[in-house]
MIZA-964231 format. One record per residue: residue number from 1; y, x, z of N, C-alpha, C, O in turn; chain; residue in three letters. Coordinates in nm, 2 decimals. Layout:
// residues N
   pos       ny       nx       nz      cay      cax      caz       cy       cx       cz       oy       ox       oz   unit   code
   NUM        Y        X        Z        Y        X        Z        Y        X        Z        Y        X        Z      A    ALA
...
// end
This chain:
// residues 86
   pos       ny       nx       nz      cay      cax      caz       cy       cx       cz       oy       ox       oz   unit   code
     1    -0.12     0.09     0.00     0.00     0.00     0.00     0.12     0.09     0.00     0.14     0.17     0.09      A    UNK
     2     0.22     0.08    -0.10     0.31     0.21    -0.10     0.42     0.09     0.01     0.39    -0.02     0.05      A    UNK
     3     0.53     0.16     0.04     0.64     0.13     0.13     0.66     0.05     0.07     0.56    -0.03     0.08      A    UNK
     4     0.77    -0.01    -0.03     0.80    -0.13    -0.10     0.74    -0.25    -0.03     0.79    -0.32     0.06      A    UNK
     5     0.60    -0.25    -0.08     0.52    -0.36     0.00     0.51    -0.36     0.12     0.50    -0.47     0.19      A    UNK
     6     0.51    -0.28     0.16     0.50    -0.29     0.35     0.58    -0.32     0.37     0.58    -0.40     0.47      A    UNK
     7     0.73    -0.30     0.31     0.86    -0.36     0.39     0.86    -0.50     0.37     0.93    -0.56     0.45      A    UNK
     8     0.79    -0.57     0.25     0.81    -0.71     0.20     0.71    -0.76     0.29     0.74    -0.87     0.34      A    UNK
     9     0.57    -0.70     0.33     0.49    -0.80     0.45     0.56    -0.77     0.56     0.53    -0.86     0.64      A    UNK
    10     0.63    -0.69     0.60     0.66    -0.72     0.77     0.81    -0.81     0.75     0.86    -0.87     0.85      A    UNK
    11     0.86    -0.79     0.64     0.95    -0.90     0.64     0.92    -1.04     0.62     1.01    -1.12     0.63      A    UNK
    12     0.77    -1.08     0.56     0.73    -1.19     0.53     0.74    -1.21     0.71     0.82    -1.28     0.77      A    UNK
    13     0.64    -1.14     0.77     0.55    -1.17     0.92     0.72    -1.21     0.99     0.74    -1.32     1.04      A    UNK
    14     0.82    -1.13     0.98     0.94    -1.16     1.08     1.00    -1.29     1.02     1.12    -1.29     1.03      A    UNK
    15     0.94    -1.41     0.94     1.03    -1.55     0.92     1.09    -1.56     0.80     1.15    -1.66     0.75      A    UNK
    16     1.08    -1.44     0.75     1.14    -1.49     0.57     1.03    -1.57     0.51     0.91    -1.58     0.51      A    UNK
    17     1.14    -1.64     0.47     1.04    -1.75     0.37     1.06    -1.73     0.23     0.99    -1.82     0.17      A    UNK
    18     1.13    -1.64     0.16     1.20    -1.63     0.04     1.27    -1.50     0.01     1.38    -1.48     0.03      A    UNK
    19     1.18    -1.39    -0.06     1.28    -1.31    -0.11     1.27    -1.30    -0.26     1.17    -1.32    -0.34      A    UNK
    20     1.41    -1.25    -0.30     1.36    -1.25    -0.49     1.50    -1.15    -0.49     1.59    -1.15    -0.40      A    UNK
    21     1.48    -1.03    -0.64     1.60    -0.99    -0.71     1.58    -1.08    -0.82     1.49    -1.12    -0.89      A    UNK
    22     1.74    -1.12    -0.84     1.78    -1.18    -1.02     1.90    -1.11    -1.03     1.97    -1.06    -0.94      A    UNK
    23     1.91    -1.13    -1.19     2.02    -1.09    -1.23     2.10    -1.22    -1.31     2.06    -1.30    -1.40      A    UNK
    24     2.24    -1.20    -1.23     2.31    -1.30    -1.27     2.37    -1.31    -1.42     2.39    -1.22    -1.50      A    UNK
    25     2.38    -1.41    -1.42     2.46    -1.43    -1.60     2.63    -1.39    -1.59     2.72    -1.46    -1.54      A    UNK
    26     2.64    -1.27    -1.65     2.79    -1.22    -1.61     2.92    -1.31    -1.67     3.04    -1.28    -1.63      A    UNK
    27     2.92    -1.41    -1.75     2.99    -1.50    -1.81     3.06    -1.56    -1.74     3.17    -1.59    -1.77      A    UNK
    28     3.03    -1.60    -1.64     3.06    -1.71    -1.56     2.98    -1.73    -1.40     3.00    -1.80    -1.31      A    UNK
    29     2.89    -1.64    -1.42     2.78    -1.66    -1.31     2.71    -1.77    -1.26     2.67    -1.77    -1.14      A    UNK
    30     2.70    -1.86    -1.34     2.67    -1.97    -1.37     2.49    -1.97    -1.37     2.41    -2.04    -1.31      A    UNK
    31     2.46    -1.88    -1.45     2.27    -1.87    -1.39     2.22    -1.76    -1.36     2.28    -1.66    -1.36      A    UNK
    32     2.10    -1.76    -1.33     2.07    -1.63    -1.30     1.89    -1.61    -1.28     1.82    -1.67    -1.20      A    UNK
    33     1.87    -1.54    -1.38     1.75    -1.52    -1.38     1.64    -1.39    -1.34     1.64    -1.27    -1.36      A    UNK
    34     1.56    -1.50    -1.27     1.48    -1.44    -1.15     1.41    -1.28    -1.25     1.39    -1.28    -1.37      A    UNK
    35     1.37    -1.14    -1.11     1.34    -1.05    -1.18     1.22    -1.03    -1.07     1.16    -0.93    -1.09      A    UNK
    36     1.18    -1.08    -0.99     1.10    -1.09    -0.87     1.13    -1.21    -0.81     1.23    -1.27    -0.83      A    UNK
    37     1.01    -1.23    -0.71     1.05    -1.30    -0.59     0.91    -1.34    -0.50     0.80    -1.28    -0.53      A    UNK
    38     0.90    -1.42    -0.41     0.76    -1.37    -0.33     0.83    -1.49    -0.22     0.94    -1.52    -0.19      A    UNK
    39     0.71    -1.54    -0.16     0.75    -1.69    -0.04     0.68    -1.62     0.04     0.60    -1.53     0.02      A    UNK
    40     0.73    -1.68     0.15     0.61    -1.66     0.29     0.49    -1.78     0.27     0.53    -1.85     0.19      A    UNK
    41     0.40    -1.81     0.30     0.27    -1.86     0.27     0.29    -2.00     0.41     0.23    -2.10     0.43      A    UNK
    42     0.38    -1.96     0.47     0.42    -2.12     0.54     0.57    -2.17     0.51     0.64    -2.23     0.59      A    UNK
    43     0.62    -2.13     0.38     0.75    -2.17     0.33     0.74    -2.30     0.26     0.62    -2.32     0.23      A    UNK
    44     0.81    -2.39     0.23     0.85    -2.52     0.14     0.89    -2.48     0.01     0.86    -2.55    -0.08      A    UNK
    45     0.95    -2.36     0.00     1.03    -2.29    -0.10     0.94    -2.25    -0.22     0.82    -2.21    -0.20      A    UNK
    46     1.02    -2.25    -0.37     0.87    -2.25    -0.46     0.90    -2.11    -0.49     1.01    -2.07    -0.44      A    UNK
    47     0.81    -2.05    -0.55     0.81    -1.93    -0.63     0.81    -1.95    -0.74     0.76    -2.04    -0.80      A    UNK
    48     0.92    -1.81    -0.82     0.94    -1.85    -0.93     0.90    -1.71    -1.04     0.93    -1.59    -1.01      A    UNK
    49     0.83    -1.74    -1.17     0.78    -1.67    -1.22     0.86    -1.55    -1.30     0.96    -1.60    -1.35      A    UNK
    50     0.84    -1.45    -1.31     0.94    -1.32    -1.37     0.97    -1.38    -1.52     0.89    -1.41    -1.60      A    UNK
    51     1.14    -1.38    -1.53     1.26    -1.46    -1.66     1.24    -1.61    -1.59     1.22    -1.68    -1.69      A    UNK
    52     1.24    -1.68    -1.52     1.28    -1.80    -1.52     1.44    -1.81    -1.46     1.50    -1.76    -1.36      A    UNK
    53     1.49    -1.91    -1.58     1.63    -1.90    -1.57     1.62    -2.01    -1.48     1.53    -2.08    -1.45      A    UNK
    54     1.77    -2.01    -1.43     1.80    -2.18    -1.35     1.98    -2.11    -1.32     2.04    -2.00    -1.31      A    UNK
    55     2.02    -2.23    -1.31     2.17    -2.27    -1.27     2.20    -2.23    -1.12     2.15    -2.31    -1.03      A    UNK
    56     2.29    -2.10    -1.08     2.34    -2.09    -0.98     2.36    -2.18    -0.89     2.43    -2.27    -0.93      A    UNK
    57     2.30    -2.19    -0.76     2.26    -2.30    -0.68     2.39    -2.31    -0.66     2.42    -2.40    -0.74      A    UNK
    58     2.51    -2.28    -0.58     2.63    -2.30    -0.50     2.77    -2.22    -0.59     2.76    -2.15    -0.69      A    UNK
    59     2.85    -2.25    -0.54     3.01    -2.20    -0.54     2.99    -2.03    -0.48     3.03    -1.92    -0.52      A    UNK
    60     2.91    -2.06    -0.38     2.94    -1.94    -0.26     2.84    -1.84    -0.35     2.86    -1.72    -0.35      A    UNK
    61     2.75    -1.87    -0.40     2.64    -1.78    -0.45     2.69    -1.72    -0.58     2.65    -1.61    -0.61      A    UNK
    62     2.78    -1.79    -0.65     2.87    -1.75    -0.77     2.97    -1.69    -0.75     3.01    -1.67    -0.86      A    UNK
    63     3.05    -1.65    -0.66     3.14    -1.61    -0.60     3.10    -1.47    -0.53     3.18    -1.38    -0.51      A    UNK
    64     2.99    -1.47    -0.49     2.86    -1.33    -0.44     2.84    -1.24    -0.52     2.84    -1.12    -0.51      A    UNK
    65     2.84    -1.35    -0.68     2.76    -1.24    -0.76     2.90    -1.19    -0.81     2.91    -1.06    -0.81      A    UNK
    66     3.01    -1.30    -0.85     3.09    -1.22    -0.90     3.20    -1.06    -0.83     3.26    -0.98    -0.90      A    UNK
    67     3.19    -1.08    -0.71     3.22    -0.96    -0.63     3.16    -0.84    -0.62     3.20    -0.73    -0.57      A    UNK
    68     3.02    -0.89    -0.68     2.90    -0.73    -0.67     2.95    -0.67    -0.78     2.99    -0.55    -0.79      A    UNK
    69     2.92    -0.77    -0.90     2.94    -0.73    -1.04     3.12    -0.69    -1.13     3.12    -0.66    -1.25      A    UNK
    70     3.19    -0.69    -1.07     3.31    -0.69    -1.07     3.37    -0.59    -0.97     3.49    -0.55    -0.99      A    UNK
    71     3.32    -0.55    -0.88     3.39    -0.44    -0.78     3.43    -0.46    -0.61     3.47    -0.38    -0.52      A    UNK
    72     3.41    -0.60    -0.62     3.46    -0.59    -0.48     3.38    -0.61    -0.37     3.42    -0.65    -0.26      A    UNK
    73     3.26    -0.57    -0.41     3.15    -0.55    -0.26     3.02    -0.46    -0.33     2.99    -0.50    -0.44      A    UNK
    74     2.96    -0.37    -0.28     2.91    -0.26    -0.34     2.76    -0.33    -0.34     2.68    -0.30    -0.43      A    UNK
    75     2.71    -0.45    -0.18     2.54    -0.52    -0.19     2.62    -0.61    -0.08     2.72    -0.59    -0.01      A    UNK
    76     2.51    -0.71    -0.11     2.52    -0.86    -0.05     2.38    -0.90    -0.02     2.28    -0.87    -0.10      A    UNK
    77     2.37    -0.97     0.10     2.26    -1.00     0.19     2.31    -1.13     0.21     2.41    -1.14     0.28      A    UNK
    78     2.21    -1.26     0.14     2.21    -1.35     0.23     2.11    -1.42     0.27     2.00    -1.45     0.21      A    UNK
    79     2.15    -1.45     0.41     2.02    -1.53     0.51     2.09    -1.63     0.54     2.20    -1.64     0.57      A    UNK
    80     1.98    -1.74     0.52     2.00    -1.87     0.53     1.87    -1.90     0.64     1.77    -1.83     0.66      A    UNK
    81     1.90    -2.05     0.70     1.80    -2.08     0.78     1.71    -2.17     0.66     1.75    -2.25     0.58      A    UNK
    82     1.59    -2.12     0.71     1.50    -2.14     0.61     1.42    -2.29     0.64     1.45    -2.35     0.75      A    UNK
    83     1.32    -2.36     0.54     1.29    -2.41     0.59     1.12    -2.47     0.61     1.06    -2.56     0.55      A    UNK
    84     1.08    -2.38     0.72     0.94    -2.35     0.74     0.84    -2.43     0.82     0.88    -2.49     0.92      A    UNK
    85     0.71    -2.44     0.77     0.64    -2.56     0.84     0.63    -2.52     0.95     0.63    -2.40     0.96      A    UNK
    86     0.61    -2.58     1.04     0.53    -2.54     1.16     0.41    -2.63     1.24     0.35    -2.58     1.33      A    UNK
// end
């Protein structure tokens, strides 16, 4: 198991229910298609297959990307409360 992976299971094990890289649509930031992504196995959340396009979910997520890609924040982390079976 190289590192990569080990950091994605012990971050699965600590409550993520959702990680993915995409790359946004620089036009407008309007979609953004997935380049990875991986659920925790008690998530609600779907998984999505490598190129699946879809429409930037929020304001605030378009507004994320356009400050990465544009200059004015170098990485961005967001955590949201997830929403996990129990």
């Amino acid at each position: 198991m190289d590192v990569t992976t080990l950091n994605i299971s012990k971050t699965m094990e600590n409550d993520a229910a959702f990680i993915y890289v995409i790359e946004p649509d620089r036009t407008d930031y309007g979609q953004i298609l997935f380049l990875f992504s991986t659920i925790n196995q008690n998530s609600n959340d779907s998984l999505y297959d490598f190129g699946y396009l879809r429409q930037t979910t929020n304001d605030e997520y378009r507004e994320k990307y356009r400050a990465l890609y544009e200059g004015a924040s170098a990485r961005s982390c967001h955590w949201r409360p997830g929403s996990r079976r129990r």
